[in-house]
C-alpha positions in Angstrom: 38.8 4.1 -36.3 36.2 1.7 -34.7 35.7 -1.5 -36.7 33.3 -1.0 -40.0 32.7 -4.7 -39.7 31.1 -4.5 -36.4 29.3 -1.4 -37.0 27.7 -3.1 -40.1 27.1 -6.7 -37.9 25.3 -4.1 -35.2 22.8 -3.0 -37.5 22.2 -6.3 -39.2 21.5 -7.4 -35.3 19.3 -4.5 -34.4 16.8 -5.4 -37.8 17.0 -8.9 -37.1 15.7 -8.3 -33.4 13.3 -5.5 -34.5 11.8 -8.0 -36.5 11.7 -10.6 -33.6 14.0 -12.6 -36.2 16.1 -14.4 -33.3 16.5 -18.0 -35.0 18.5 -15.7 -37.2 19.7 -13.4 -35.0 21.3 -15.8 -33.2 23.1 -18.3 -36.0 23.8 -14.9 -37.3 25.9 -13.9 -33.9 27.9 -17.4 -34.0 29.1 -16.9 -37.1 30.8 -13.1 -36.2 32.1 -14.5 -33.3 30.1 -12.2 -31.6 28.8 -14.9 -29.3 27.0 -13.9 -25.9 29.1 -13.7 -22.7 28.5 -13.6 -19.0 29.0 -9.9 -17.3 31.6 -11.4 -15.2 33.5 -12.8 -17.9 32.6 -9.7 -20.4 34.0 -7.5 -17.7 37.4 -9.9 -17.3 38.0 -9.4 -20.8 38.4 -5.6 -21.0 39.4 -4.7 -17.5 42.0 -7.4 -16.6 44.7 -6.6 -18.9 43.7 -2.7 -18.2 44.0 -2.7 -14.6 47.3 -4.3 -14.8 48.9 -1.8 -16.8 47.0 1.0 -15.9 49.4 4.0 -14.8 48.0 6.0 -11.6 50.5 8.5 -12.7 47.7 9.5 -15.4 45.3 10.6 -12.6 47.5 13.3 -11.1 46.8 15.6 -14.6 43.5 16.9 -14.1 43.5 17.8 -17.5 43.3 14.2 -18.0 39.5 14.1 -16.3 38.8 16.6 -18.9 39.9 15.0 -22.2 38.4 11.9 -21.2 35.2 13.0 -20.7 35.2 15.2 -24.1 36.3 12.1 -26.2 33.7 9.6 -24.9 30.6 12.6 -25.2 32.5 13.6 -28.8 32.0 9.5 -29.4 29.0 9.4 -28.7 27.2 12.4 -30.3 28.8 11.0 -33.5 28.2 7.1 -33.4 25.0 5.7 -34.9 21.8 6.8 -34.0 21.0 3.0 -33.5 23.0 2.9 -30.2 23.0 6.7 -29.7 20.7 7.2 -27.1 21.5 3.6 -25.5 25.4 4.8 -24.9 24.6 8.6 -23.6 22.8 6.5 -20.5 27.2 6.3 -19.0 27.6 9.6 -19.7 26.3 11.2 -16.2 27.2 8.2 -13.9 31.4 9.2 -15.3 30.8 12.6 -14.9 29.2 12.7 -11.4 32.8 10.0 -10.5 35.1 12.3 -12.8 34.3 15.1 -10.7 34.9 13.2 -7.1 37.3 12.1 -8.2 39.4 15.4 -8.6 37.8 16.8 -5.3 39.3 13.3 -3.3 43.0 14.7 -5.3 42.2 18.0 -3.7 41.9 19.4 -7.3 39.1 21.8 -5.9 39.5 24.6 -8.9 39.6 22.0 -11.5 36.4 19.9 -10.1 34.7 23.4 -10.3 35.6 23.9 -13.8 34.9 20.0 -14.9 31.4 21.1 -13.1 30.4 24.5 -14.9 32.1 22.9 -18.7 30.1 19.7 -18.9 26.7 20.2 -16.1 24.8 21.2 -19.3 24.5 17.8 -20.3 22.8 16.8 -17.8 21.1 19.8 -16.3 17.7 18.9 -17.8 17.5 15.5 -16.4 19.5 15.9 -12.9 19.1 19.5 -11.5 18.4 18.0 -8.2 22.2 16.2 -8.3 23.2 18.8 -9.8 22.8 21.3 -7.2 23.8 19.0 -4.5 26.7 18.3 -6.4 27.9 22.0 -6.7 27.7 22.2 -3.2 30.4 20.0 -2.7 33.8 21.2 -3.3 36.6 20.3 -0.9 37.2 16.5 0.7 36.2 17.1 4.0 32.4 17.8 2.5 32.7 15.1 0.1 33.3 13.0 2.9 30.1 13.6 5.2 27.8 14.6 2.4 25.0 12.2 2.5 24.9 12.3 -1.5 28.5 11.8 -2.2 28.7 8.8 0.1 26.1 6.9 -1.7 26.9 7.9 -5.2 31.2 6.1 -4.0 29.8 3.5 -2.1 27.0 2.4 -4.8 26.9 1.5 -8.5 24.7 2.9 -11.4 23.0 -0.2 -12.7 23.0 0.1 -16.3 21.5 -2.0 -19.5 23.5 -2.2 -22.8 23.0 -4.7 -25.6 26.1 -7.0 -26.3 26.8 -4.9 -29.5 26.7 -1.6 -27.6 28.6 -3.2 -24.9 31.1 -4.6 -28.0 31.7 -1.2 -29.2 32.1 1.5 -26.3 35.1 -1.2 -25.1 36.4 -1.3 -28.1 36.6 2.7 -28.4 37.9 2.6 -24.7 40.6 0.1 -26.0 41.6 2.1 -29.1 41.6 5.3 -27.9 43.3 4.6 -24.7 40.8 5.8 -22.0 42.1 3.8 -19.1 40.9 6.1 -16.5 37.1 5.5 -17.8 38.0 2.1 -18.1 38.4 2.4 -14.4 35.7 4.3 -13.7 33.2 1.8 -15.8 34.9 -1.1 -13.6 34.9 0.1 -10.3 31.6 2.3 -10.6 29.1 1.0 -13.1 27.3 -2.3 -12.7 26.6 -2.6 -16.5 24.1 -5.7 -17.8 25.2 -7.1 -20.9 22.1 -8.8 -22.1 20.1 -9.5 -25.4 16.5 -8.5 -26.3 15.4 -11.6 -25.2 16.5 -11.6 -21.7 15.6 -7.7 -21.3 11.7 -9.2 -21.0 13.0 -11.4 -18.2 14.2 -8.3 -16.1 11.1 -6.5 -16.7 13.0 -3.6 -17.7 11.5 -1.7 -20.6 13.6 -1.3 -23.7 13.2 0.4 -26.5 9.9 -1.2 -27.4 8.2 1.3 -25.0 6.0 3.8 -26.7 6.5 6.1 -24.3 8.8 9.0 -24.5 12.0 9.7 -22.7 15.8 8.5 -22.4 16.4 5.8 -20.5 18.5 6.6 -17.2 21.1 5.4 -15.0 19.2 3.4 -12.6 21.0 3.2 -8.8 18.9 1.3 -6.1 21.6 -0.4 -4.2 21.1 -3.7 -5.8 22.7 -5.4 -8.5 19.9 -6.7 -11.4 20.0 -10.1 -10.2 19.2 -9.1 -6.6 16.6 -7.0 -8.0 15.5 -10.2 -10.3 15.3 -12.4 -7.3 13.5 -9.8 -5.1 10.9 -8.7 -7.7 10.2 -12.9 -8.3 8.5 -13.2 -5.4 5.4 -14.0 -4.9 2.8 -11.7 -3.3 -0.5 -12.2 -2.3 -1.9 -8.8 -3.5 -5.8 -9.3 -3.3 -8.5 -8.4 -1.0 -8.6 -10.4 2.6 -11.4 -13.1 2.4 -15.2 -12.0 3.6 -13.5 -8.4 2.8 -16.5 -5.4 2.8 -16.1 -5.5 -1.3 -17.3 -8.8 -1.9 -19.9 -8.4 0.7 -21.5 -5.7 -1.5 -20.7 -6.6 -5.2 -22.5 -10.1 -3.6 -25.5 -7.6 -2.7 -25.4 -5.9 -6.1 -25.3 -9.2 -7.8 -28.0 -10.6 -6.1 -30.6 -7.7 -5.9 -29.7 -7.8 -10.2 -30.0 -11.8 -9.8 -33.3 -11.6 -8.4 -34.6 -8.9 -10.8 -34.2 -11.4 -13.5 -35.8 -14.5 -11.7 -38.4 -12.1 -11.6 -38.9 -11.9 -14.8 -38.8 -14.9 -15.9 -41.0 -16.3 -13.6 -44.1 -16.3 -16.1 -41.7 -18.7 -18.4 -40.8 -21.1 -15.5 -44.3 -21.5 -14.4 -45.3 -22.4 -18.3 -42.3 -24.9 -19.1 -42.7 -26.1 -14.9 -38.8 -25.6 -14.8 -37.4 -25.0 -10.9 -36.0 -21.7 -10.5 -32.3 -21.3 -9.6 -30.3 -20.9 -6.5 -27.7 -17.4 -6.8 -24.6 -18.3 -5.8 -21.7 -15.7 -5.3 -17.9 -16.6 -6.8 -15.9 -15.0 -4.3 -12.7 -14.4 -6.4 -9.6 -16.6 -5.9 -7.0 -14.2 -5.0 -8.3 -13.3 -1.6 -6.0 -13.8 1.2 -5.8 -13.8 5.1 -4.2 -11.3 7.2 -0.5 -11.5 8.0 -0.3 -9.3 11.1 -2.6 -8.8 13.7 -4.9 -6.2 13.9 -8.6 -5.4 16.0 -11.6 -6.3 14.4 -14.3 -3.7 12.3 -17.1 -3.4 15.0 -20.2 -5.0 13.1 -21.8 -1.2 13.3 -19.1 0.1 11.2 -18.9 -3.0 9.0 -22.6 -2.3 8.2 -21.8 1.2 7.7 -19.4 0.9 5.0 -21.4 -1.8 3.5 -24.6 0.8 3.3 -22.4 3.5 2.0 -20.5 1.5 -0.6 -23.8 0.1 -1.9 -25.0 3.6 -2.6 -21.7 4.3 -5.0 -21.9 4.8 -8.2 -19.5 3.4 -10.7 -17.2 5.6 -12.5 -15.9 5.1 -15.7 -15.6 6.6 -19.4 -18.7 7.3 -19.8 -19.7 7.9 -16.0 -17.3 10.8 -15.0 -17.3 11.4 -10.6 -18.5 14.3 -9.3 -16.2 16.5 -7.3 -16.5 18.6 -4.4 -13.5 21.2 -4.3 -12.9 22.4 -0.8 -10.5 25.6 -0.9 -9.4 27.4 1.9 -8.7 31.3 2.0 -6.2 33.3 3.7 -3.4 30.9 4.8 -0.9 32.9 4.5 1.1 30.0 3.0 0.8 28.4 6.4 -1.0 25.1 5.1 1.9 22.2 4.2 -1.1 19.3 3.8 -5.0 18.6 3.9 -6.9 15.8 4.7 -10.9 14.5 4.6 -12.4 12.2 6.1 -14.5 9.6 3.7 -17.7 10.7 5.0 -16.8 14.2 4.6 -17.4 15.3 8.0 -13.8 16.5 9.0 -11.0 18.5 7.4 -7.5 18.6 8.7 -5.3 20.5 7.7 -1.1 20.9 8.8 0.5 24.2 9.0 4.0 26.0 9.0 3.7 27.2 12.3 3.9 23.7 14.2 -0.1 23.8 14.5 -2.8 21.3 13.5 -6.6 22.5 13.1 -9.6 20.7 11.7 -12.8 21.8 10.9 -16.3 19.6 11.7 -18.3 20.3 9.2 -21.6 18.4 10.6 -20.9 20.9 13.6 -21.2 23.7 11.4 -24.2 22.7 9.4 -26.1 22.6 12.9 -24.8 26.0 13.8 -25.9 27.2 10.4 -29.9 25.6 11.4 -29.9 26.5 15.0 -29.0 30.6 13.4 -25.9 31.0 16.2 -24.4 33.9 15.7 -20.6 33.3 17.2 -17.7 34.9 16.5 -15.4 32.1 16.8 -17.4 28.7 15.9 -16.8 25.7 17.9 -17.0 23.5 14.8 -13.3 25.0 14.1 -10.5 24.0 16.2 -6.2 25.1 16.4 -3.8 22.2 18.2 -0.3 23.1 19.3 2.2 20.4 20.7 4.4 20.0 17.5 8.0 22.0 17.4 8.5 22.0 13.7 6.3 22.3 10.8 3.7 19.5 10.0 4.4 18.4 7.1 1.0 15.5 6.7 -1.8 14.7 8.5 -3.9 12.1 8.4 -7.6 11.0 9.1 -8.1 7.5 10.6 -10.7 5.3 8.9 -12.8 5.1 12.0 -13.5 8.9 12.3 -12.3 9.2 15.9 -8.4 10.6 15.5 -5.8 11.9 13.1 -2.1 11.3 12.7 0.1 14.0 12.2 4.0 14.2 11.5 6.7 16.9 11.5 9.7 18.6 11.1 10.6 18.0 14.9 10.7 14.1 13.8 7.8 12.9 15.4 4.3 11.6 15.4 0.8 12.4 17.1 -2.2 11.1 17.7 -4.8 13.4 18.4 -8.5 12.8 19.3 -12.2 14.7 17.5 -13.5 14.1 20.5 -11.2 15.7 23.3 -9.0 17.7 21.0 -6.1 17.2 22.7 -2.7 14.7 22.1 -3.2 11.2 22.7 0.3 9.9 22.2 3.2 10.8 20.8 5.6 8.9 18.8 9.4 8.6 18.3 11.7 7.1 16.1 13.0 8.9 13.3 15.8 11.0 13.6 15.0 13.4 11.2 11.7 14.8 9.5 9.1 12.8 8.7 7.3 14.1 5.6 4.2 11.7 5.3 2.2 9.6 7.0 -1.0 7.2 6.3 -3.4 5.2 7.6 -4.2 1.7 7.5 -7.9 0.7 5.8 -8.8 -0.5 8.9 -7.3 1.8 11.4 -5.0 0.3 14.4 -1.9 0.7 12.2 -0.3 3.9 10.6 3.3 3.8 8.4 5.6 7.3 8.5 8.6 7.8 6.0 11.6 10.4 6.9 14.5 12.3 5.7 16.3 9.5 7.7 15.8 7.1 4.5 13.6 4.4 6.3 9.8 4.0 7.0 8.3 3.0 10.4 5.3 0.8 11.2 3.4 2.4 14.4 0.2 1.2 16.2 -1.8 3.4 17.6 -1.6 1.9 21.2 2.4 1.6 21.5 4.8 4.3 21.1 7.5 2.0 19.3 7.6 1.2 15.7 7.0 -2.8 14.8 9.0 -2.7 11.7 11.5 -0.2 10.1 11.9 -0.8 6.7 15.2 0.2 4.8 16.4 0.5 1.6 16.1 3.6 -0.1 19.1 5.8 -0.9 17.3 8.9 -0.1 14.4 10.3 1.5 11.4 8.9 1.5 8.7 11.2 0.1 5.5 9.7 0.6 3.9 6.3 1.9 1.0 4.5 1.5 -0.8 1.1 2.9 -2.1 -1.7 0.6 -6.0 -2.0 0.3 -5.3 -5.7 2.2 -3.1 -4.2 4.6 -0.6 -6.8 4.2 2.2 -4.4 2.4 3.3 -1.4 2.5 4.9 1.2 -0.9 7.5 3.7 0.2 8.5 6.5 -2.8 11.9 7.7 -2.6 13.7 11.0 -4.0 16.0 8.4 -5.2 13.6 7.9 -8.1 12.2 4.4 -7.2 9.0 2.8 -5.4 9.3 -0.2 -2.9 6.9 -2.7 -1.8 7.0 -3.8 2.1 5.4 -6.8 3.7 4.3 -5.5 7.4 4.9 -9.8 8.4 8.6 -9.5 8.3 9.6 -5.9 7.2 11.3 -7.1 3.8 10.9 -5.7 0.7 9.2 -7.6 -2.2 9.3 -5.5 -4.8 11.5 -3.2 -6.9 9.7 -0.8 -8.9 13.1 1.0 -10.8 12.2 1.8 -14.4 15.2 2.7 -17.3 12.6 4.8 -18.9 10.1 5.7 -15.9 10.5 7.9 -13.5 13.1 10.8 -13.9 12.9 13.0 -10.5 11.6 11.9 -7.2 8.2 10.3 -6.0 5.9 12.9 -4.6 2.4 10.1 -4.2 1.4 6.6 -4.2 -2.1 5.0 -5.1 -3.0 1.7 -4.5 -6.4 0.6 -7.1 -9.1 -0.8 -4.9 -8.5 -4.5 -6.1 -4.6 -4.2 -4.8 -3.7 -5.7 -8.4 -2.2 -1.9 -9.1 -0.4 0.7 -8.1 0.2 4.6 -9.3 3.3 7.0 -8.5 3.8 10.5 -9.2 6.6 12.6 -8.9 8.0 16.1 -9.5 7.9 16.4 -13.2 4.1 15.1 -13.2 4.8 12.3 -14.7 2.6 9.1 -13.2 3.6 5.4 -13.8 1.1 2.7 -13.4 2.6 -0.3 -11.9 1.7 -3.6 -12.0 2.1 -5.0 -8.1 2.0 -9.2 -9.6 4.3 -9.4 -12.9 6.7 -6.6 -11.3 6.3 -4.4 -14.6 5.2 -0.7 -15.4 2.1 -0.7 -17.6 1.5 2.9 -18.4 2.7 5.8 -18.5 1.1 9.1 -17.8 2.3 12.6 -18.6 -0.3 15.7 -18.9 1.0 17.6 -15.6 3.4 20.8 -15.5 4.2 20.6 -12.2 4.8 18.0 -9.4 2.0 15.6 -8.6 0.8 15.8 -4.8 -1.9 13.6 -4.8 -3.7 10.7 -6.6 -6.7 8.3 -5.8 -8.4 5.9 -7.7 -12.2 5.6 -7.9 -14.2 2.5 -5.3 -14.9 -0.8 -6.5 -13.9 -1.1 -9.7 -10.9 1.5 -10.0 -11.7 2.2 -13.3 -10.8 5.7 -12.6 -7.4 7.3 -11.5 -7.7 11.0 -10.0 -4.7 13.2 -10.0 -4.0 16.6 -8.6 -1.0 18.8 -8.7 0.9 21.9 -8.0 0.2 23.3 -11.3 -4.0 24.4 -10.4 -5.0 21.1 -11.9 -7.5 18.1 -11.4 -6.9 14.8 -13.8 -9.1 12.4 -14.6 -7.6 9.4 -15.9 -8.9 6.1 -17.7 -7.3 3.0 -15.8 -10.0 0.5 -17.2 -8.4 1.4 -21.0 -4.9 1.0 -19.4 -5.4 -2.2 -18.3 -6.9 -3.8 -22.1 -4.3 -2.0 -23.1 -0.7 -2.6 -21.1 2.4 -1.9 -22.6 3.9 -5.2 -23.9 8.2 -5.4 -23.8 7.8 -8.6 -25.5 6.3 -7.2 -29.1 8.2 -5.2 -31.6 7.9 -1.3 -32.4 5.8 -2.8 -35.6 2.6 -3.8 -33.0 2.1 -0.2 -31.4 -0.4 0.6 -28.9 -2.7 3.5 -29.5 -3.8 4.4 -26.2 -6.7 7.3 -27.2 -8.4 9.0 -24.3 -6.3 8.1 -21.4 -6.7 11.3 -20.1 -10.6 11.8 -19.7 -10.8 14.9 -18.1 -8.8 17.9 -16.7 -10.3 20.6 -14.1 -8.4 23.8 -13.7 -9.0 25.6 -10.2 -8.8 29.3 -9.7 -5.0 29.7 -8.9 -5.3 26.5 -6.4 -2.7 24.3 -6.1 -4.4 20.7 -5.1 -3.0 19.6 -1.7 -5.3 16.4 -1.5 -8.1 13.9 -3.4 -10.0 11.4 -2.4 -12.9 9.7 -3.5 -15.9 8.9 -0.8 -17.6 6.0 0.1 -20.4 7.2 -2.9 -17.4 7.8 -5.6 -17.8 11.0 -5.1 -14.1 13.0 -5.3 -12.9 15.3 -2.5 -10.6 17.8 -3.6 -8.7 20.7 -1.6 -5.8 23.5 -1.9 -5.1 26.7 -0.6 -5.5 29.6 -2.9 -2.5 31.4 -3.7 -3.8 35.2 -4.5 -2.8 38.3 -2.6 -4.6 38.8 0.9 -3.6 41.4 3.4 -1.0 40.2 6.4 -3.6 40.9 8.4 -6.2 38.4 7.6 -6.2 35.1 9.2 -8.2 31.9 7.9 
C-alpha cells in the first residue's frame, strides 16, 4: 500500500499551487520533509541502492517484461486523478524499451506478444511508431533500423512534479519493479521540477486550456540544453529600410497629409505653423547576417506599388480567394506553387516531370483568338529520376526550384525552359524546398534528417543544419532572411541562423504537437511563427519568449499548407487534405496568448478564432498564398473519377 500520508500532502500541494498559494506551498513542503531536490541527486536516491542489487537473472523471464508493465499501467489507471494523466506520460517511453529489450534477448515470439497485448494503449497517439515498431522483430533489424537506433541511443525527456516523482518511486520501491527502475534510469530523462520553475522552461503545464495529454517529448537534448538553446537571443524583425516600412511610411503619410489638410482653415485662424510627418521606423529592425544581391530598384518599386494597393485583412475584412484547381491528374500532382503576381503555376508530378503554366501567355492567346491545339503558355520539363516532391517559385519571377525523390535539386528558367543547375547533397529524398524573400538563397530538408542552405549560383550547400531525429518534412525561410524553421516527423520545429548554421530555438511542446510537422508560416513581422502537422492541429509559436501561444484544431486531416495575410498578419490561412480552406484570427490570438504563469481560475475564452472555413468540391488544397494585394491563392487537384485516358 502507498503511503496515505503522502497521497493526502499531494493534494494539499496541488490546491495550494492551483491557487498560486506558494508562500504556503512552500513552508507547507518543509515541514513534510518533502523538500525539493536536484534531478541528479533525486535520481541517486532511488537508483543507487537499485542498481546495486539489481539481479540481471530477472531479465532472462520474459514474463517478467510482462508483469511489469501490467502493474505500473494497473497503478496508474487506479491512482488519483490528480496525477493520473501526469504519470500515463512513462507509460509508452517503457513500453517502446520493454519490447527492445526482449528483441536484443532474442525473445522474438514474446516481443510479438508484449506488442499485440499492450499497443492499444498507445495506438491512438503513436500509430506512426507503432507500425515502425511491428516491423521490427529480430536483432539484426533492430540493429540497422533507423527508428530503433534513436529510440536506445536517446532519452524521452519527461516533466513530473516532485509529488508525482515522490510517488511512482515509491510504488517502484514497494512493489519491487527493479527492471522499470532500470529502464526509468537508463532511458528516461525525467525533470523533477515545481510549478514555479515549469514557467521557466516554457513548457506548458496543466494550466493550458487546450485539450490533449501531454507526451513524451524526445529531441535529443536534455531540458537544460534545450533551456540554454531556446535563451538566446534572436534578432527576429524586419532588416532596416525593409520594403514594409517603406510603404506603411507611404500610408502614414498620404493619411498624415489628409489631416494637415484639414486643419489648415484652423492653423491659418490661430497663425499656428503646421507640422513636419516624421516616420518611427520600429526598433527591432536588424541588418543582414549573410550576404546576399541587392533588390534591383525596378523590382523594389514594384513591390512597393503592389503592396501599397493591399488591402488589410482582418475580422471584419475577410481576403478574397482565387481557387485554382486542376483536372485530370491522374494523381500525378505531389505539390503546386504560384507566383505572387499570379502569373505562373508550377506544379510537381509522380512521373519525375515539372510543368508550369503562364497564365499572362494564355490571356493573350485567349485576345489574339489562336486556335492551337497544344498552347505554348503550357509547358512539361523532364530531367528528374524520381518523383518531385515540391516546387518552388523564386521571388523574382525568372526560375523555380524543384526537389525529388532522386535526392536532388533544380533550377530551371521561364525563360528558356530548360535546367539551369543541378544540385547535390542529400543522400536521400528531399521532400520540400523554399525560397528566400529575396531570392539568391533557397533551403531543402530530406529523409536524410538535415536541411541544406543552396545559392542559386553554386552547386554546394553553405550550411547543413542537423538535429532532428527524423525527417524533415517541410522548411521555410524567415521574412528577414536571417533564420531558417525546419519541421520534423519527430514532432518538433527548429529555428536555424543561416550566419553560423546553429540552432536557436527549440520549439518541443508536452501538450502541442502529437504527429509530425507537415508546414511552416512565418507572420510578416517575423515576431511569429505557425506549424501544422498530420492530425490538423496548428500551434502558433512565439519566435522571441520561446513559447507556444495558441492552439488550433478545426482540421480532419493533415495540414499542407498555411500563409498568413501581408502587412499586418492579422490573418492565418490554412489548407488541408480534408477539402478545406481556414481562415484564422491571429490579431485575437495575440491579445489573447495563453499565459503558463496564471491559474485554471483566470481562463481565456478565445471566441471566433476560427473566422471562416471554405469547403472545395472534393479538392484536397496542395498550396495558399496570399499576393502582393492580400488577395489568397489557393490550388488542389480534384479527386473524382476521369477516364485513364484523359490527360491534364
Amino acid at each position: 500500500m502507498l503511503n496515505l500520508e503522502k497521497l493526502i500532502n499531494y493534494r494539499v500541494m496541488k490546491y495550494l499551487e492551483n491557487n498560486q498559494m506558494y508562500g504556503t506551498l512552500n513552508t507547507f513542503e518543509n515541514e513534510t520533509s518533502l523538500t525539493r531536490l536536484t534531478n541528479n541527486q533525486r535520481i541517486e536516491r532511488y537508483n543507487l541502492v537499485e542498481l546495486i542489487l539489481f539481479d540481471p537473472q530477472k531479465l532472462l523471464d520474459p514474463q517478467f517484461y510482462f508483469n511489469s508493465y501490467q502493474s505500473l499501467k494497473n497503478w496508474i489507471n487506479t491512482s488519483l486523478k490528480l496525477f493520473q494523466d501526469e504519470l500515463r506520460v512513462l507509460l509508452y517511453p517503457i513500453f517502446l524499451h520493454c519490447y527492445f529489450d526482449l528483441i536484443e534477448k532474442q525473445k522474438n515470439e514474446r516481443a510479438l506478444e508484449f506488442f499485440h497485448k499492450f499497443k492499444h494503449d498507445h495506438l491512438e497517439k503513436f500509430p506512426t511508431e507503432l507500425g515502425l515498431l511491428q516491423s521490427i522483430t529480430t536483432k539484426r533489424q533492430m540493429e540497422t533500423n533507423n527508428f530503433a537506433t534513436t529510440t536506445r541511443s536517446k532519452k524521452f525527456n519527461i516533466i513530473l512534479s516532485s509529488h508525482s516523482f515522490e510517488l511512482y518511486f515509491t510504488f517502484l520501491q514497494e512493489m519491487e519493479l527493479d527492471l522499470l527502475n532500470k529502464i526509468t534510469y537508463k532511458y528516461l530523462n525525467i525533470r523533477v521540477i515545481s510549478s514555479n520553475e515549469l514557467r521557466r522552461y516554457k513548457i506548458v503545464d496543466d494550466n493550458d486550456e487546450t485539450e490533449g495529454e501531454k507526451l513524451a517529448l524526445m529531441t535529443g537534448e536534455t531540458f537544460e540544453e534545450i533551456f540554454s538553446i531556446n535563451s538566446q537571443k534572436i534578432e527576429w524583425g524586419l532588416l532596416k529600410n525593409c520594403i514594409e516600412d517603406r510603404v506603411n511610411e507611404k500610408r502614414e503619410r498620404e493619411l498624415f497629409e489628409k489631416k494637415e489638410r484639414i486643419l489648415a482653415i484652423t492653423r491659418k485662424r490661430k497663425r499656428t505653423k503646421a507640422k513636419q510627418f516624421v516616420f518611427q521606423e520600429p526598433l527591432n529592425r536588424t541588418n543582414s547576417l549573410i550576404p546576399a544581391p541587392k533588390l534591383t530598384i525596378q523590382e523594389n518599386n514594384r513591390r512597393i506599388e503592389e503592396l501599397s494597393l493591399s488591402i488589410d485583412a482582418g475580422e471584419n475584412n475577410l481576403p478574397s480567394i482565387c481557387m485554382f484547381t486542376l483536372f485530370n491528374s491522374q494523381n500525378k500532382v505531389n505539390s503546386v506553387d504560384i507566383s505572387k503576381d499570379s502569373r505562373y503555376i508550377t506544379i510537381g508530378c509522380s512521373d519525375s516531370s515539372v510543368r508550369y503554366w503562364d497564365l499572362t501567355k494564355q490571356l493573350e492567346k485567349k485576345k489574339s483568338k489562336k486556335t492551337n491545339k497544344k498552347p505554348d503558355f503550357s509547358k512539361v520539363m523532364h530531367g528528374h529520376q524520381g518523383e518531385v516532391y515540391s516546387v518552388k517559385i523564386s521571388p523574382l519571377n525568372h526560375s523555380f526550384v524543384s526537389v525529388s525523390q532522386d535526392g536532388t535539386a533544380r533550377l530551371w528558367s521561364f525563360e528558356t525552359d530548360h535546367c539551369l543547375s543541378i544540385y547535390n547533397g542529400h543522400n536521400f529524398p528531399i521532400w520540400d524546398v523554399d525560397f528566400s524573400p529575396f531570392g539568391y538563397y533557397f533551403v531543402t530538408g530530406s529523409m536524410d534528417k538535415t536541411a541544406m542552405l543552396w545559392s542559386t549560383d553554386s552547386e554546394r550547400p553553405h550550411r547543413l543544419f542537423v538535429g532532428h531525429l527524423s525527417d524533415v518534412d517541410c522548411v521555410k525561410f524567415h521574412p528577414n532572411s536571417n533564420y531558417v524553421a525546419t519541421g520534423s516527423s519527430d514532432r518538433t520545429v527548429r529555428l536555424w541562423s543561416l550566419s553560423d548554421g546553429k540552432c536557436v530555438r527549440i520549439f518541443a511542446d508536452m501538450k502541442g504537437h502529437k504527429s509530425g510537422i507537415t508546414s511552416l508560416a512565418f507572420s510578416p513581422d517575423g515576431q511569429l511563427l505557425a506549424s501544422g502537422d498530420e492530425d490538423g492541429v496548428i500551434c502558433l509559436w512565439d519566435i522571441g519568449k520561446s513559447m507556444r501561444i495558441r492552439k488550433f484544431n478545426s482540421h480532419d486531416n493533415y495540414i499542407t499548407c498555411m500563409d498568413f495575410s501581408v502587412l499586418n498578419g492579422n490573418i492565418l490561412a490554412s489548407g488541408s487534405v480534408d477539402n478545406t480552406v481556414k481562415i484564422w484570427n491571429v490579431e485575437l490570438a495575440r491579445k489573447n496568448p495563453i499565459d503558463i504563469q496564471r491559474s485554471k481560475i483566470l481562463k481565456h475564452k478565445f471566441q471566433n478564432v476560427l473566422l471562416k472555413t471554405f469547403p472545395t468540391k472534393n479538392t484536397p488544397v496542395l498550396h495558399l498564398g496570399f499576393s502582393m494585394r492580400n488577395i489568397l491563392h489557393a490550388s488542389g487537384v480534384m479527386t473524382s473519377d476521369i477516364p485513364n485516358n484523359q490527360e491534364f
